[in-house]
PDB file with SEQRES, HELIX, SHEET and CRYST1 records, atoms N, CA, C and O in Angstrom:
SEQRES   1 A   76  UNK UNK UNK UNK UNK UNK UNK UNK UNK UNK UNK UNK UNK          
SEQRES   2 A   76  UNK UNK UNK UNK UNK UNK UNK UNK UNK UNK UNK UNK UNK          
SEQRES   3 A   76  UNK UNK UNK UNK UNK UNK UNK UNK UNK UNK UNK UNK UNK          
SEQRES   4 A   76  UNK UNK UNK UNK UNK UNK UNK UNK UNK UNK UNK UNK UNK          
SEQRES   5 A   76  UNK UNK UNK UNK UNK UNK UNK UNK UNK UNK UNK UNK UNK          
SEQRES   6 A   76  UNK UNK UNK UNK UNK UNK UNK UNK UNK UNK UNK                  
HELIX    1 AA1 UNK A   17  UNK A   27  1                                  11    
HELIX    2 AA2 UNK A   58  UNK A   60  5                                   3    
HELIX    3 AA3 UNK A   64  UNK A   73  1                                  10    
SHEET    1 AA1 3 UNK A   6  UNK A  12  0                                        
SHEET    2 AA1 3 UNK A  52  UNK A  57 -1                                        
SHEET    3 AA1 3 UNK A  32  UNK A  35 -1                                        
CRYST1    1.000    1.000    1.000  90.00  90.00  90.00 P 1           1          
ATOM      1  N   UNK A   1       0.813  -1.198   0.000  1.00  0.00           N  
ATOM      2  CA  UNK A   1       0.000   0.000   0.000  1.00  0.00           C  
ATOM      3  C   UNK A   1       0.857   1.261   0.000  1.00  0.00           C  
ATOM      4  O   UNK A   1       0.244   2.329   0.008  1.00  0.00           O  
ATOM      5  N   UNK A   2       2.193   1.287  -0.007  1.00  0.00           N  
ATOM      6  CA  UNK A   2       3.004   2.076   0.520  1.00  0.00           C  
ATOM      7  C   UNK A   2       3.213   3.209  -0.932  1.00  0.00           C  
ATOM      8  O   UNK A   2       3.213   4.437  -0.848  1.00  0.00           O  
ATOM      9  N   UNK A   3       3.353   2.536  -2.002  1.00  0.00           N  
ATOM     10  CA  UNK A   3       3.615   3.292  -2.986  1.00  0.00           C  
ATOM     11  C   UNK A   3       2.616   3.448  -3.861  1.00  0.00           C  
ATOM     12  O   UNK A   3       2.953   3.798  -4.992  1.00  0.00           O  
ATOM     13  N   UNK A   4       1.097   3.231  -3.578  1.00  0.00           N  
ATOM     14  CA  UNK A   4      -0.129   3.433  -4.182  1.00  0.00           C  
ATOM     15  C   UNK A   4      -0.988   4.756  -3.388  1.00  0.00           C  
ATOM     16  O   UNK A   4      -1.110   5.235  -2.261  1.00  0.00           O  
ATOM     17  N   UNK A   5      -1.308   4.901  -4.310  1.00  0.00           N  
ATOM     18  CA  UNK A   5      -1.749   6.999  -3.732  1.00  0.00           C  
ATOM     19  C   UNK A   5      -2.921   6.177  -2.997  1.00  0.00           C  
ATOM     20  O   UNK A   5      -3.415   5.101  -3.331  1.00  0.00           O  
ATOM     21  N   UNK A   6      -3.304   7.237  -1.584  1.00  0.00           N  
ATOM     22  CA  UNK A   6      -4.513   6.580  -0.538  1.00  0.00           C  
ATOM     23  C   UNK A   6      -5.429   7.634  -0.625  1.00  0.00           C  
ATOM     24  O   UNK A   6      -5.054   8.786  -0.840  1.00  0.00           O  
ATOM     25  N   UNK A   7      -7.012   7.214  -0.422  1.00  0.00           N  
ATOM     26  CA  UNK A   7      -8.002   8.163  -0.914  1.00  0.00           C  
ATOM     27  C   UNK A   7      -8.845   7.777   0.832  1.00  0.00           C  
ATOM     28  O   UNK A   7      -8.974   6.832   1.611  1.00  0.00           O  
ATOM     29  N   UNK A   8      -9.152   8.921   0.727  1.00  0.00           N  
ATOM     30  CA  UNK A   8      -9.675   8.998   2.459  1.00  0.00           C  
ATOM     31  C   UNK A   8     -11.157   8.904   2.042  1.00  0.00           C  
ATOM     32  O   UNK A   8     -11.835   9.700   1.392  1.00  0.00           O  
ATOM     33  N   UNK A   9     -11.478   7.703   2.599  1.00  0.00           N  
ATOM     34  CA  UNK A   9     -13.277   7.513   2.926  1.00  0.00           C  
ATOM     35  C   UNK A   9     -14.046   7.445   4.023  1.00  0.00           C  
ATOM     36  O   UNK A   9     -15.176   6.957   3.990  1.00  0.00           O  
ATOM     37  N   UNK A  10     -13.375   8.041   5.337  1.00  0.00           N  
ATOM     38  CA  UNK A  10     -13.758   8.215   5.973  1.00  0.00           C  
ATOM     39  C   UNK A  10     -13.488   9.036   7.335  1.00  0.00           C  
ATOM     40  O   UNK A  10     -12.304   9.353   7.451  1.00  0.00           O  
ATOM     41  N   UNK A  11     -14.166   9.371   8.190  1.00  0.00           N  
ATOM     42  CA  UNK A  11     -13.006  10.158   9.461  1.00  0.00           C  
ATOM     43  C   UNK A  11     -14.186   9.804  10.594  1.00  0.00           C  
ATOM     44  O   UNK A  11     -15.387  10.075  10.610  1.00  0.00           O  
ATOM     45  N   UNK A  12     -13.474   9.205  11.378  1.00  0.00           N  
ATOM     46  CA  UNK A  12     -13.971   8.823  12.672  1.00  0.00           C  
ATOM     47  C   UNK A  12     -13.721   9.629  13.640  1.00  0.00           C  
ATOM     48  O   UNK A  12     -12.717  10.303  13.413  1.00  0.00           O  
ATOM     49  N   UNK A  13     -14.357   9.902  14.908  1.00  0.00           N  
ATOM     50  CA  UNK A  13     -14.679  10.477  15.823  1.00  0.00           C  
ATOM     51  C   UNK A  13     -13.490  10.575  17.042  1.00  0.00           C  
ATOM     52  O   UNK A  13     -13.204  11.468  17.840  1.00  0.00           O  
ATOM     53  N   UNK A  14     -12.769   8.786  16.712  1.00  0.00           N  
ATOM     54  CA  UNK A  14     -12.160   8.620  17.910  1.00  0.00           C  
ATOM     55  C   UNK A  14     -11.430   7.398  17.498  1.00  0.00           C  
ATOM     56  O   UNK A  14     -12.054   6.669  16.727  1.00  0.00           O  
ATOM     57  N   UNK A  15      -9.928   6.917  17.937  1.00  0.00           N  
ATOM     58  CA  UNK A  15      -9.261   5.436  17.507  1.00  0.00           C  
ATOM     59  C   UNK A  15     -10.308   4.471  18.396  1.00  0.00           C  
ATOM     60  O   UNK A  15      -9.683   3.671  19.092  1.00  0.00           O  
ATOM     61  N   UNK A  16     -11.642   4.383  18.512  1.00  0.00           N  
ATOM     62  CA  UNK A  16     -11.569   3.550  18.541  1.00  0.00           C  
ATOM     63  C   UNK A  16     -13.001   2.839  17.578  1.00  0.00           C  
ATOM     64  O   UNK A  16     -13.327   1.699  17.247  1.00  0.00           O  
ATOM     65  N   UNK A  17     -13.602   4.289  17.373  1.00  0.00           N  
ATOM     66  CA  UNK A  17     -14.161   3.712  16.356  1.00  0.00           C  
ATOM     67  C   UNK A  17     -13.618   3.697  14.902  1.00  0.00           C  
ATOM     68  O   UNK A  17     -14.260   3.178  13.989  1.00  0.00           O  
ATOM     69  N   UNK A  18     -12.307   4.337  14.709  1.00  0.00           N  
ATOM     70  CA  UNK A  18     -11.893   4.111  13.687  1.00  0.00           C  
ATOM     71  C   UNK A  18     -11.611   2.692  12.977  1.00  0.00           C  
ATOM     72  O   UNK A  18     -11.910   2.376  11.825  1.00  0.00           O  
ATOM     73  N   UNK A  19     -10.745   1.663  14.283  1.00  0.00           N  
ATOM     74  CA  UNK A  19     -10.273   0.495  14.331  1.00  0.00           C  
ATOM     75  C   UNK A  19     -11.878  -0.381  13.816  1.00  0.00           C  
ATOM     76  O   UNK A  19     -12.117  -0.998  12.778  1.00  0.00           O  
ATOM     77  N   UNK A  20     -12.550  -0.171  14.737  1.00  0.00           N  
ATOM     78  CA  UNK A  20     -14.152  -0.314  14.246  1.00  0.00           C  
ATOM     79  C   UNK A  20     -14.384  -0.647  13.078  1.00  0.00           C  
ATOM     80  O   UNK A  20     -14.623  -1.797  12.711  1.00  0.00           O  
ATOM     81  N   UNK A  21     -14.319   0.619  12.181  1.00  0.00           N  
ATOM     82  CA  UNK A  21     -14.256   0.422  10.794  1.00  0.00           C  
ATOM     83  C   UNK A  21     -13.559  -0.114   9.996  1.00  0.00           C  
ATOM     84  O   UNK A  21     -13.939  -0.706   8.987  1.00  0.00           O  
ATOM     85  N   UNK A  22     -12.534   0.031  10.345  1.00  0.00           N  
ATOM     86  CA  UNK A  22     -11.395  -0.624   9.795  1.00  0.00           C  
ATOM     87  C   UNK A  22     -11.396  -1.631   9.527  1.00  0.00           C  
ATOM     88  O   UNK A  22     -11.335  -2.113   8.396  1.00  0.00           O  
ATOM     89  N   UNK A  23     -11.500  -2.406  11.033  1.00  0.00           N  
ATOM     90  CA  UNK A  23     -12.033  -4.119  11.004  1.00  0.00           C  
ATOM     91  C   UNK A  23     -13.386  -4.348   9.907  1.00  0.00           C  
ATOM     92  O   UNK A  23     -13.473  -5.316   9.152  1.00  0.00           O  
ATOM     93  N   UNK A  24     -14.121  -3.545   9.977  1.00  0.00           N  
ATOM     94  CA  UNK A  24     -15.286  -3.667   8.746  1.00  0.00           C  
ATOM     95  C   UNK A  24     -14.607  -3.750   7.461  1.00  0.00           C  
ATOM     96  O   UNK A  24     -14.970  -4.688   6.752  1.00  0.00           O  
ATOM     97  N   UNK A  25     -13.499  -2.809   6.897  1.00  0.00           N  
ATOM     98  CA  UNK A  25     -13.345  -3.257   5.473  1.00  0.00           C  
ATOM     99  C   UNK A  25     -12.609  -4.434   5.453  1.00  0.00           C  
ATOM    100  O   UNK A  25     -12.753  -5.261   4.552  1.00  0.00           O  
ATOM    101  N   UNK A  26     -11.811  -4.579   6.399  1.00  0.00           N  
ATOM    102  CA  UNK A  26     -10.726  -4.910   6.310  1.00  0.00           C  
ATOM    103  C   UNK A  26     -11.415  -6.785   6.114  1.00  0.00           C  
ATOM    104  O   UNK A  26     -10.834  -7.642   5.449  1.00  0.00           O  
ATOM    105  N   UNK A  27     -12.500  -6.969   6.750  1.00  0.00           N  
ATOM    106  CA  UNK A  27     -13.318  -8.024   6.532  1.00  0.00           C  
ATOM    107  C   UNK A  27     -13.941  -8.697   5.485  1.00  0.00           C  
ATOM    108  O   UNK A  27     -14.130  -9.891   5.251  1.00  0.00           O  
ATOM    109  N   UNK A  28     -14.251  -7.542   4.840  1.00  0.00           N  
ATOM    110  CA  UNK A  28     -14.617  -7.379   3.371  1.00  0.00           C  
ATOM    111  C   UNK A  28     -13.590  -7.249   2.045  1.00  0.00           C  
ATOM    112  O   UNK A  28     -13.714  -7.041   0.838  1.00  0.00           O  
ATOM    113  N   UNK A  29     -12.634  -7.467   2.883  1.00  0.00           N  
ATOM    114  CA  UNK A  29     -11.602  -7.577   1.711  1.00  0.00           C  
ATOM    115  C   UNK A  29     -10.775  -6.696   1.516  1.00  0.00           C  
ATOM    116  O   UNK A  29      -9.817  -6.970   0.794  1.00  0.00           O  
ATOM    117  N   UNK A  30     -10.895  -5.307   2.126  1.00  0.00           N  
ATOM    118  CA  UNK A  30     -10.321  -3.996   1.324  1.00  0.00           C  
ATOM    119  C   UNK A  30      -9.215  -3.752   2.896  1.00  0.00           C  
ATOM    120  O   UNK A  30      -9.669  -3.686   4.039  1.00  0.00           O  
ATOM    121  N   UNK A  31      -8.000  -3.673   2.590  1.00  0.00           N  
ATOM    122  CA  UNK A  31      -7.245  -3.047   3.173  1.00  0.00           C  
ATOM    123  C   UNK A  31      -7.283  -1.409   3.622  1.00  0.00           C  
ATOM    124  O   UNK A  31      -7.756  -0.728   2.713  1.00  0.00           O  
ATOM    125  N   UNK A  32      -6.949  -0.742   4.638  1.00  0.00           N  
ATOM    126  CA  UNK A  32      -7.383   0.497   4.979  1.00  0.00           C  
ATOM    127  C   UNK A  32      -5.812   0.703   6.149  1.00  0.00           C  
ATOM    128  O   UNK A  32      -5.204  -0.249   6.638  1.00  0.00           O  
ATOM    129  N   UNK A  33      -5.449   2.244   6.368  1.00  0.00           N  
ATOM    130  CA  UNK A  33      -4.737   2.539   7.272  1.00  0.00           C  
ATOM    131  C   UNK A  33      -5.190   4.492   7.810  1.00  0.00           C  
ATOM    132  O   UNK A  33      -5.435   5.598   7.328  1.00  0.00           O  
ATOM    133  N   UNK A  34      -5.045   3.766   9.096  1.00  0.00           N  
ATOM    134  CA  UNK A  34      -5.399   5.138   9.810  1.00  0.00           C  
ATOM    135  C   UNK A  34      -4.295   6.237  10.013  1.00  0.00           C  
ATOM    136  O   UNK A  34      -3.169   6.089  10.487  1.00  0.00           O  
ATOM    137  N   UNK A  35      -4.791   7.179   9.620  1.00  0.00           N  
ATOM    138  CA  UNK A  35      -4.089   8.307   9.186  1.00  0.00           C  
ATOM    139  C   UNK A  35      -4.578   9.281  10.359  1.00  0.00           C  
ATOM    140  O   UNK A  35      -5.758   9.566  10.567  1.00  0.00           O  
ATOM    141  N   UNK A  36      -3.193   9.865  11.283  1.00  0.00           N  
ATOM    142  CA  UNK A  36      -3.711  10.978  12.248  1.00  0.00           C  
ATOM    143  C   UNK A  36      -4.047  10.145  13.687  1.00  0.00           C  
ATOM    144  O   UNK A  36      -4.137  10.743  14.759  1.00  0.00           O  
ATOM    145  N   UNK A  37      -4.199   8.848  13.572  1.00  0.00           N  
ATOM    146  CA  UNK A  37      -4.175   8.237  14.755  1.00  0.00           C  
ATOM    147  C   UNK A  37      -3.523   8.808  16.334  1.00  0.00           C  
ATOM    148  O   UNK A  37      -4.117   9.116  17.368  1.00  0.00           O  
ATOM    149  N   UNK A  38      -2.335   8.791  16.057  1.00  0.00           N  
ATOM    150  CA  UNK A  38      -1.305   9.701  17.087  1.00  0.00           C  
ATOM    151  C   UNK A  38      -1.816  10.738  17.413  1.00  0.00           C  
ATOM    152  O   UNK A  38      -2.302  10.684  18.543  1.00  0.00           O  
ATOM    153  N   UNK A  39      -1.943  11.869  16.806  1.00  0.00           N  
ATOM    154  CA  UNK A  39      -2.761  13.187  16.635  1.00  0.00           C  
ATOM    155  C   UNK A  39      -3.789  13.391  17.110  1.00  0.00           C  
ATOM    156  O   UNK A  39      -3.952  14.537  17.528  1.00  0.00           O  
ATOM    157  N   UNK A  40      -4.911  12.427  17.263  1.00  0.00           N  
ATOM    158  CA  UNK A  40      -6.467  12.911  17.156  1.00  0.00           C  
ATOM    159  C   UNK A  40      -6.191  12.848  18.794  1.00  0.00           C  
ATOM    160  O   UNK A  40      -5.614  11.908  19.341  1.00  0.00           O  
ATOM    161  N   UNK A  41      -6.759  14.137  19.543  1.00  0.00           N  
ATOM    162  CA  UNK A  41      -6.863  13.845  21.215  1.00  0.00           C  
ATOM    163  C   UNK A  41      -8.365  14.548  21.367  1.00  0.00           C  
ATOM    164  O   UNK A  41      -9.084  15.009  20.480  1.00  0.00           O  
ATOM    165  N   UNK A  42      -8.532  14.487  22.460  1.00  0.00           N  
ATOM    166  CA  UNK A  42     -10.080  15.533  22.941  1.00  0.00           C  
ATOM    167  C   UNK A  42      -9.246  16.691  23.754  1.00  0.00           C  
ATOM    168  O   UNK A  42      -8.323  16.511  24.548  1.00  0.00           O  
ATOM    169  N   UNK A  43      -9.796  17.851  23.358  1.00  0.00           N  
ATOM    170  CA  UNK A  43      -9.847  18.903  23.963  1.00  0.00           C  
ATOM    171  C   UNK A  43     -10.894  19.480  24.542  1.00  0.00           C  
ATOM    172  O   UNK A  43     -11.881  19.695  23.839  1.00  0.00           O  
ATOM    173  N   UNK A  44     -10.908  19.860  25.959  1.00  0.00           N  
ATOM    174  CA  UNK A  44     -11.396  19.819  26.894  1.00  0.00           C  
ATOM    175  C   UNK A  44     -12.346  20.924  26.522  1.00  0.00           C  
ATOM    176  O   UNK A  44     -12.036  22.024  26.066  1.00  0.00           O  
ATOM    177  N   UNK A  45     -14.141  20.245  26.915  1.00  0.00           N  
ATOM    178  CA  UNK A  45     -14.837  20.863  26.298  1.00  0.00           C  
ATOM    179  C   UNK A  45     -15.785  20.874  25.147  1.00  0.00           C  
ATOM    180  O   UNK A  45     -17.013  20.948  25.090  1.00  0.00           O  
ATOM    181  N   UNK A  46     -14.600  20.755  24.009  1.00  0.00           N  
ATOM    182  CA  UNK A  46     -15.255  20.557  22.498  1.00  0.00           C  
ATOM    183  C   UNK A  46     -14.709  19.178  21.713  1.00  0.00           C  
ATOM    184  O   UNK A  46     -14.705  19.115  20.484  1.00  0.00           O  
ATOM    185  N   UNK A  47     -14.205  17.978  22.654  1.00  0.00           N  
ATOM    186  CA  UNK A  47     -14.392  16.632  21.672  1.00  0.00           C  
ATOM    187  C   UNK A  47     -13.231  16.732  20.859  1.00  0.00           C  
ATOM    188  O   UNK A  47     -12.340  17.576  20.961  1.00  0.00           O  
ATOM    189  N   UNK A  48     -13.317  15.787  20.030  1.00  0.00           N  
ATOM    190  CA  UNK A  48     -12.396  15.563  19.465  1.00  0.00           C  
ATOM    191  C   UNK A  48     -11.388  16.445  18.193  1.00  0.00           C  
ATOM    192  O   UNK A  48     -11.716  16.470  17.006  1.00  0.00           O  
ATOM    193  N   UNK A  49     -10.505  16.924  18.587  1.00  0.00           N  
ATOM    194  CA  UNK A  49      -9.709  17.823  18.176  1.00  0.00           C  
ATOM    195  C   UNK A  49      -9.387  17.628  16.153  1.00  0.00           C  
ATOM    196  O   UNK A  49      -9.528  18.293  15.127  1.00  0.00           O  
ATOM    197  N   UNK A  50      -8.965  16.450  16.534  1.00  0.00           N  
ATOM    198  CA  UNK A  50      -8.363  15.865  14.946  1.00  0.00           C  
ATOM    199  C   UNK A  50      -9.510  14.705  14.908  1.00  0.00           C  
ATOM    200  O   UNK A  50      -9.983  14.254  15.951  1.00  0.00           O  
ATOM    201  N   UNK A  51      -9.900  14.280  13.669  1.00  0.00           N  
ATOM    202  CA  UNK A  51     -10.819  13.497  13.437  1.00  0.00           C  
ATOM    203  C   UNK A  51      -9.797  12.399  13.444  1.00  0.00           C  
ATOM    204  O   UNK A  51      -8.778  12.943  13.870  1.00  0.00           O  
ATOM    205  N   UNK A  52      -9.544  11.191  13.207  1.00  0.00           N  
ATOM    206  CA  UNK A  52      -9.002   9.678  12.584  1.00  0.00           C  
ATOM    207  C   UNK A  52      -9.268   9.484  11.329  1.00  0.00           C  
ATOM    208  O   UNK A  52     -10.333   8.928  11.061  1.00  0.00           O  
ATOM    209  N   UNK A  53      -8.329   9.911  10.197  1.00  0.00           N  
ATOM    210  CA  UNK A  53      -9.126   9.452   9.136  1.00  0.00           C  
ATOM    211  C   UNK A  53      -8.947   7.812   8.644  1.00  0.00           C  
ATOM    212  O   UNK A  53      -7.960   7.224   9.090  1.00  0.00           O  
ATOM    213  N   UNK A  54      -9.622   7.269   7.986  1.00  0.00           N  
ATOM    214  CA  UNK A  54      -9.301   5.985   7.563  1.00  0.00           C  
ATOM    215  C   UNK A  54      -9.149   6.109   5.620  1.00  0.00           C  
ATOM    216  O   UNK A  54     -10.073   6.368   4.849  1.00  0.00           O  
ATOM    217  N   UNK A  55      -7.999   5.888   5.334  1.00  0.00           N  
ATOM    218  CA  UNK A  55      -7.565   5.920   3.607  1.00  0.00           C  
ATOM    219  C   UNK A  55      -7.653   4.251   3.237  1.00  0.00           C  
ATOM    220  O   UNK A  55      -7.670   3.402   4.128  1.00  0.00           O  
ATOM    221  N   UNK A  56      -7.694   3.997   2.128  1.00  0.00           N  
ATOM    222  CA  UNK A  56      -7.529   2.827   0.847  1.00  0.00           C  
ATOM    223  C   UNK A  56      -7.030   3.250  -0.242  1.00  0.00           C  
ATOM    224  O   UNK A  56      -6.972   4.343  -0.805  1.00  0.00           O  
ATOM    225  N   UNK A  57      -6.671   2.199  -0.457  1.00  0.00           N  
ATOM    226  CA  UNK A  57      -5.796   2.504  -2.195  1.00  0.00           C  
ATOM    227  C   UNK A  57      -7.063   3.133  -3.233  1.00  0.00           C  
ATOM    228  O   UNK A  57      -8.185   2.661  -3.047  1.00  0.00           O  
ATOM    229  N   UNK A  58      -6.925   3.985  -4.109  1.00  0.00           N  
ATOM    230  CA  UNK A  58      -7.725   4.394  -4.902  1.00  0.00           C  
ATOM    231  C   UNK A  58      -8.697   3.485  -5.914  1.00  0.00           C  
ATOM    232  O   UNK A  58      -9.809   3.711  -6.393  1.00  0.00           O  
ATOM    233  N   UNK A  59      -7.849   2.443  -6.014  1.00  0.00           N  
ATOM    234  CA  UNK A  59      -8.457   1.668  -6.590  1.00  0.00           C  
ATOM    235  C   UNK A  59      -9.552   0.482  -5.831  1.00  0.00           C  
ATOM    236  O   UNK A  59     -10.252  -0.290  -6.486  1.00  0.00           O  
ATOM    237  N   UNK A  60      -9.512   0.541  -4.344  1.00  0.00           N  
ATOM    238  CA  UNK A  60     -10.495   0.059  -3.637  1.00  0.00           C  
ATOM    239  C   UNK A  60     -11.614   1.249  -3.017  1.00  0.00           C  
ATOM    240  O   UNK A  60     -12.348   0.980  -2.066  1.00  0.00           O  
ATOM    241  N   UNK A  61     -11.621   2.498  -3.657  1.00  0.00           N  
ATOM    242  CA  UNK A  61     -12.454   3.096  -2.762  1.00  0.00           C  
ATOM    243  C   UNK A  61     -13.907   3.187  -3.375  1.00  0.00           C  
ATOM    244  O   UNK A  61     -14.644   3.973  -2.780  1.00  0.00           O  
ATOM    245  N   UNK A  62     -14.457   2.521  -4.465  1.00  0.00           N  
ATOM    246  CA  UNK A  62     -15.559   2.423  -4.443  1.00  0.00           C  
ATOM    247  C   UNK A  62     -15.975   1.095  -3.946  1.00  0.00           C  
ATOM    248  O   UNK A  62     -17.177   0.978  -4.181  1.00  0.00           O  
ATOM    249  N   UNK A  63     -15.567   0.183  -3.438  1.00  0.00           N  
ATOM    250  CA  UNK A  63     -15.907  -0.809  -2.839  1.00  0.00           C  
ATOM    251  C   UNK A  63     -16.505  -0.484  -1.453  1.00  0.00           C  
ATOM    252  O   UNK A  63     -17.632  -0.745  -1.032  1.00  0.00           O  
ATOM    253  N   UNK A  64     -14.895   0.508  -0.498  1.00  0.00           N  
ATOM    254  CA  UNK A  64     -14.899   0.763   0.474  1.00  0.00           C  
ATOM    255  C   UNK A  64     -15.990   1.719   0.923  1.00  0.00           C  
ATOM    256  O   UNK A  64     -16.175   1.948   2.119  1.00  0.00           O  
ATOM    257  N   UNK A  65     -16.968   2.474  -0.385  1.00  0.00           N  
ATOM    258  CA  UNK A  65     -18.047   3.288  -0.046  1.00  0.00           C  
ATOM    259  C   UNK A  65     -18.979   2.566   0.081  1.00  0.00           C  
ATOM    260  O   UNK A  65     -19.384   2.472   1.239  1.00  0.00           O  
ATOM    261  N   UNK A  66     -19.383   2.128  -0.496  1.00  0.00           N  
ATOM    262  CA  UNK A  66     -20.611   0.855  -0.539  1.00  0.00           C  
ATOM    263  C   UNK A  66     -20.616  -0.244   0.564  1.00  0.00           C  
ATOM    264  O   UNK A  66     -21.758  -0.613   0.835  1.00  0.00           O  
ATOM    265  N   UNK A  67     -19.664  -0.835   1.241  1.00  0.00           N  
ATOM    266  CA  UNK A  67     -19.493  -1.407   2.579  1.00  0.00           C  
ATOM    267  C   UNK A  67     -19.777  -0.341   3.819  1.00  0.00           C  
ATOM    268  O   UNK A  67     -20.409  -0.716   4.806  1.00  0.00           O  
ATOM    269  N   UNK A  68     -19.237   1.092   3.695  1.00  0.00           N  
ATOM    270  CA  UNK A  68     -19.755   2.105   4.663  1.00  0.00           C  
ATOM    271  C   UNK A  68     -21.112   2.786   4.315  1.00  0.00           C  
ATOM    272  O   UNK A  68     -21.810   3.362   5.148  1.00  0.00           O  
ATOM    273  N   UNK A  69     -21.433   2.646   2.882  1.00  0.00           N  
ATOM    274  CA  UNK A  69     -22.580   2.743   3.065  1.00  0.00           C  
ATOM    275  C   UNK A  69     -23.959   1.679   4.005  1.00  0.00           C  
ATOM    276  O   UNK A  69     -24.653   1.743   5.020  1.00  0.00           O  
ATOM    277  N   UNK A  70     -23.739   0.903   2.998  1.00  0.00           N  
ATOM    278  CA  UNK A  70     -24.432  -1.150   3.842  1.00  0.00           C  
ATOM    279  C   UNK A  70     -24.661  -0.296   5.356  1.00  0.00           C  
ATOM    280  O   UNK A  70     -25.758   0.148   5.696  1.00  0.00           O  
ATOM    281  N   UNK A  71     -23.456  -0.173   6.142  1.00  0.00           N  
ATOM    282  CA  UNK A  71     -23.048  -0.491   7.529  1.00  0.00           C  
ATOM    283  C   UNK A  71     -23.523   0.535   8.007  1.00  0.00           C  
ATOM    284  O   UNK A  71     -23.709   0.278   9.196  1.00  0.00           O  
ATOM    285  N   UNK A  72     -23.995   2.075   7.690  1.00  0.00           N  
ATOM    286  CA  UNK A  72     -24.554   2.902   7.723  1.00  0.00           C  
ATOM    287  C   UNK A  72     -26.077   2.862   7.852  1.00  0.00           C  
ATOM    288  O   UNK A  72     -26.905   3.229   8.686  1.00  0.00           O  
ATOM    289  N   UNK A  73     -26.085   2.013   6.179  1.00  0.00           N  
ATOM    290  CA  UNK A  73     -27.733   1.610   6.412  1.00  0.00           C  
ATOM    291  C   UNK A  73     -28.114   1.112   7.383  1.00  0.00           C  
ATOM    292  O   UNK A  73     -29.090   1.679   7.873  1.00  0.00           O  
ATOM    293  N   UNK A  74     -27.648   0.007   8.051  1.00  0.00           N  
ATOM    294  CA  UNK A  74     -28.119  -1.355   8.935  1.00  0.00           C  
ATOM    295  C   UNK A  74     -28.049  -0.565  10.234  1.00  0.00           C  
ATOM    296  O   UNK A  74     -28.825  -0.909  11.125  1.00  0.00           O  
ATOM    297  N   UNK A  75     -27.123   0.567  10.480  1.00  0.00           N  
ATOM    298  CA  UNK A  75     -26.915   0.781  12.099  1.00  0.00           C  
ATOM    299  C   UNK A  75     -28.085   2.073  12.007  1.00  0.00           C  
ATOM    300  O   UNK A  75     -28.042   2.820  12.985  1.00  0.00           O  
ATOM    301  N   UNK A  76     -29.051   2.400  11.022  1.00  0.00           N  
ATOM    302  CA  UNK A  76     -30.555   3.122  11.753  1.00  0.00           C  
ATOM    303  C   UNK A  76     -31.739   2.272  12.072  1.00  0.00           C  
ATOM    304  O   UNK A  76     -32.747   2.778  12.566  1.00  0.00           O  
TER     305      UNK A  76                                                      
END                                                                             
């Protein structure tokens, strides 16, 4: 994944729902790495400072929309 450009499909709240998701593509087949992990803290008050984003190779990110979509649908 290292030398394939990464397309961000998502930004989580917090590492731990990022990992969350993660484990979701990552189930489904599509590799993913969290970007900003280190970074994201809460600041006191207003939540989470830096979002978590989660990237895939460009060439998996319409897969990776349609699995966050699904998982979107099912959790209303």
């Amino acid at each position: 994944m290292e030398d394939k450009p990464l397309e961000v499909v998502y930004q989580a709240q917090n590492s731990a729902e990022a990992e969350m998701i993660c484990g979701l593509l990552k189930s489904n087949g599509v590799k993913c790495v969290l970007l900003d992990r280190n970074a994201s803290a809460m600041v006191a008050g207003f939540g989470p400072a830096i979002p978590v984003r989660l990237a895939v190779i460009a060439e998996d990110r319409e897969k990776a929309l349609e699995i966050l979509k699904s998982f979107k649908y099912n959790e209303e």
